[in-house]
matplotlib code that plots the C-alpha trace (Angstrom):
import matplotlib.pyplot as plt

x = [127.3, 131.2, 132.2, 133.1, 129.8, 129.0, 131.0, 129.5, 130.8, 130.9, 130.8, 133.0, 130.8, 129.7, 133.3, 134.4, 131.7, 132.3, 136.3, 135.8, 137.7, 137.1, 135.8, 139.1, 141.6, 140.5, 141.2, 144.3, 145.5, 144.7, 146.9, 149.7, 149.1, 148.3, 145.2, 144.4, 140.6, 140.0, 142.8, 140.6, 137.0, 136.5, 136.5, 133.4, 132.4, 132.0, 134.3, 133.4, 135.6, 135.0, 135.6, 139.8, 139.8, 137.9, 140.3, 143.6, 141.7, 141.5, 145.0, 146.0, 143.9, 145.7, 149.2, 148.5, 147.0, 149.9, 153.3, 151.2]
y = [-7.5, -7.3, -4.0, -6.7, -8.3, -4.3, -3.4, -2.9, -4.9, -3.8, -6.2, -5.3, -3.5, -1.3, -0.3, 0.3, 2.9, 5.1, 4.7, 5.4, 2.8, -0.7, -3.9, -5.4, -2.4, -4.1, -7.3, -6.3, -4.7, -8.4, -9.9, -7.5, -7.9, -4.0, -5.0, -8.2, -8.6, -11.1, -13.7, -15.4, -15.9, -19.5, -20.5, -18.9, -17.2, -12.9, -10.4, -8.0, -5.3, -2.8, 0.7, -0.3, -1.5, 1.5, 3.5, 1.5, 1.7, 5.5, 5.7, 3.5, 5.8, 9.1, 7.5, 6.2, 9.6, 11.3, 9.1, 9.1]
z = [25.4, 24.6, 22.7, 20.0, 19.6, 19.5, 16.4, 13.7, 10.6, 6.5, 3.7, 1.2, -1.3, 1.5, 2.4, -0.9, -1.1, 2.0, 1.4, -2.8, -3.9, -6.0, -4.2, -6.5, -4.7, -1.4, -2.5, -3.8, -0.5, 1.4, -1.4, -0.4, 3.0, 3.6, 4.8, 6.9, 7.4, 4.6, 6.5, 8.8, 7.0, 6.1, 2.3, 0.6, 3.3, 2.9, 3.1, 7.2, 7.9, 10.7, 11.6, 12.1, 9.2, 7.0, 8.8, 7.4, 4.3, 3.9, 5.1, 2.2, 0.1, 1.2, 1.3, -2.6, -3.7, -2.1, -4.2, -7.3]

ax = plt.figure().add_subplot(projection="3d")
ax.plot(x, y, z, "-o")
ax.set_aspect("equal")
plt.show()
C-alpha cells in the first residue's frame, strides 16, 4: 500500500472538532484560499482533509488567536 492510500482522511465535521473551530470557519479559509483541501473534490462530493491539513488548520487557529 502507498503511504497515501495509508493516510487517514477527516470529513469536515470531524476536523472542526479536534481543531475547535466551525465547519463555516473551514469553509471560510477554502474561500480565502488559506486552506486548499476543498479545491479538488468534484461537485457535491464531501469535504476529506488529512493530518497536513489539521495541522494548517491549527496554525490558522493560533495565528488568529494571536492578532485578535
Amino acid at each position: 500500500m502507498s503511504a497515501q492510500a495509508q493516510e487517514r482522511t477527516l470529513r469536515i465535521g470531524e476536523v472542526a472538532a479536534r481543531v475547535g473551530v466551525t465547519t463555516r470557519t473551514i469553509r471560510y479559509y477554502e474561500e480565502l484560499g488559506l486552506l486548499g483541501a476543498g479545491s479538488g473534490r468534484a461537485k457535491g462530493a464531501h469535504r476529506v482533509y488529512g493530518e497536513p491539513d489539521v495541522a494548517r488548520l491549527e496554525e490558522l487557529n493560533l495565528l488568529s488567536a494571536v492578532t485578535a
